[in-house]
C-alpha positions in Angstrom: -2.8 -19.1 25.2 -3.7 -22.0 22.3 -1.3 -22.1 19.7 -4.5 -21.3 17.2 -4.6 -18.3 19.2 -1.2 -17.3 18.7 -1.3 -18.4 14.9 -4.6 -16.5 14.3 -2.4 -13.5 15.9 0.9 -13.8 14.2 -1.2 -13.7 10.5 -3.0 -10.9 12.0 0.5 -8.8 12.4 1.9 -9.9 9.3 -1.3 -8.2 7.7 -1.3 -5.2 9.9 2.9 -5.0 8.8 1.7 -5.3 5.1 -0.6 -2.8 5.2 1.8 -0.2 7.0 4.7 -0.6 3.8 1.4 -0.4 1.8 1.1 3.3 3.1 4.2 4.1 0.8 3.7 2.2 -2.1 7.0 1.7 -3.7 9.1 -1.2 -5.4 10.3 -2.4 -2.8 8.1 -1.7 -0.1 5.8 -4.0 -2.5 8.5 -6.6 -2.6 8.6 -6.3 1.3 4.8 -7.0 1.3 4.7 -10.0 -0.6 6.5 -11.5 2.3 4.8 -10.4 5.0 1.6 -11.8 3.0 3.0 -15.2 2.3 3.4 -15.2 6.2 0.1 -14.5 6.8 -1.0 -17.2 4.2 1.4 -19.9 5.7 -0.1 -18.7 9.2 -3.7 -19.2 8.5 -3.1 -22.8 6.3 -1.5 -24.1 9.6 -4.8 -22.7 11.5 -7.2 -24.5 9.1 -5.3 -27.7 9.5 -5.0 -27.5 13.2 -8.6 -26.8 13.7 -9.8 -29.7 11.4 -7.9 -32.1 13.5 -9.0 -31.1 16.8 -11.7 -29.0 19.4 -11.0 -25.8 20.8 -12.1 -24.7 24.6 -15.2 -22.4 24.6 -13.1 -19.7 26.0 -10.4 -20.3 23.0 -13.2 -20.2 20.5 -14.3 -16.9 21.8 -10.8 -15.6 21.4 -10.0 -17.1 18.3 -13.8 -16.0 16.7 -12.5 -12.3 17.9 -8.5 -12.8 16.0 -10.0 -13.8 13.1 -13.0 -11.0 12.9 -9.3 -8.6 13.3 -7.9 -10.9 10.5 -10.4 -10.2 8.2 -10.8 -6.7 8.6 -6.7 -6.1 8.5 -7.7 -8.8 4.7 -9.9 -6.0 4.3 -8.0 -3.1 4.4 -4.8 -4.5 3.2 -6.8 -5.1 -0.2 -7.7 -1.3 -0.6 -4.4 -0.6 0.1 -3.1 -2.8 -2.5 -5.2 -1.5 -5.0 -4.5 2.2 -4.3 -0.8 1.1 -4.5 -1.9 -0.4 -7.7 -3.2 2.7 -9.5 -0.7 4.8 -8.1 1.7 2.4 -10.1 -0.3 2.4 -13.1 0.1 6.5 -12.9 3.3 5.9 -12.6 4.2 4.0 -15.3 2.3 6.0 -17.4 4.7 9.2 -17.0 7.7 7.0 -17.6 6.6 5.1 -20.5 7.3 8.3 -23.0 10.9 7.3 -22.3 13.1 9.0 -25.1 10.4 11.5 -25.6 10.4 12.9 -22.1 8.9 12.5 -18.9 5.0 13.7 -18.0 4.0 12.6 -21.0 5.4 15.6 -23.1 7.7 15.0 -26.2 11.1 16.2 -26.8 9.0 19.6 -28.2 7.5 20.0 -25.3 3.8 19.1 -26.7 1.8 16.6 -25.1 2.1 12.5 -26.1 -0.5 10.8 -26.8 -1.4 8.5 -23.2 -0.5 5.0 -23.7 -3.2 2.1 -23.0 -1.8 -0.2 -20.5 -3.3 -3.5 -19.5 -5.0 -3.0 -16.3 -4.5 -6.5 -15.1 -1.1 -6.0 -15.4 1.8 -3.6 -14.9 5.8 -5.0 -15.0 8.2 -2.5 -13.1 11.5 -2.9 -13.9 14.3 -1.3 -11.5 
């Protein structure tokens, strides 16, 4: 097997890895991820370079074609994962942004908070 082939295959599983800590979208899971997707980034750079400088076999274009149709389906769902994750966070953060006031959104009196506006480009977890 090409070492394209086994590129094209190792960004492939760093996605497919991504997405599964993606499933539970926690802290750290998230930090987890952010690994496993500079992998996959560092894996697919080295595959553009190594196909700029040189020809594949038609049987190892065939292969690789089908690796990165997996790749970009795994891009795919890894990106509706990490936007799920995303809201789920921004739910989050919303119940724990009462702080002294209490939880759920409900103050110290137990009547409901007004819901605070967060950015939704952005959202800082600290912990």
């Amino acid at each position: 097997m090409s070492k394209e082939i086994e590129t094209a295959k190792l960004a492939r599983r760093s996605l497919e890895i991504l997405s599964e800590r993606l499933q539970r979208p926690t802290v750290q899971s998230l930090d987890a991820s952010a690994q496993d997707l500079k992998l996959a980034i560092q894996c697919l750079h080295t595959l553009e370079g190594s196909l700029k400088s040189g020809s594949l076999a038609p049987w190892q274009s065939a292969a690789l074609a089908a690796e990165m149709s997996a790749i970009r389906r795994s891009i795919a769902g890894a990106q509706a994962l990490l936007a799920a994750a995303g809201k789920f966070l921004e739910g989050w953060a919303r119940l724990m942004a009462r702080g002294e006031e209490g939880g759920g959104n409900y103050t110290s009196r137990g009547e409901a908070g007004l819901i605070p506006v967060l950015d939704r480009g952005r959202l800082v977890v600290h912990g």
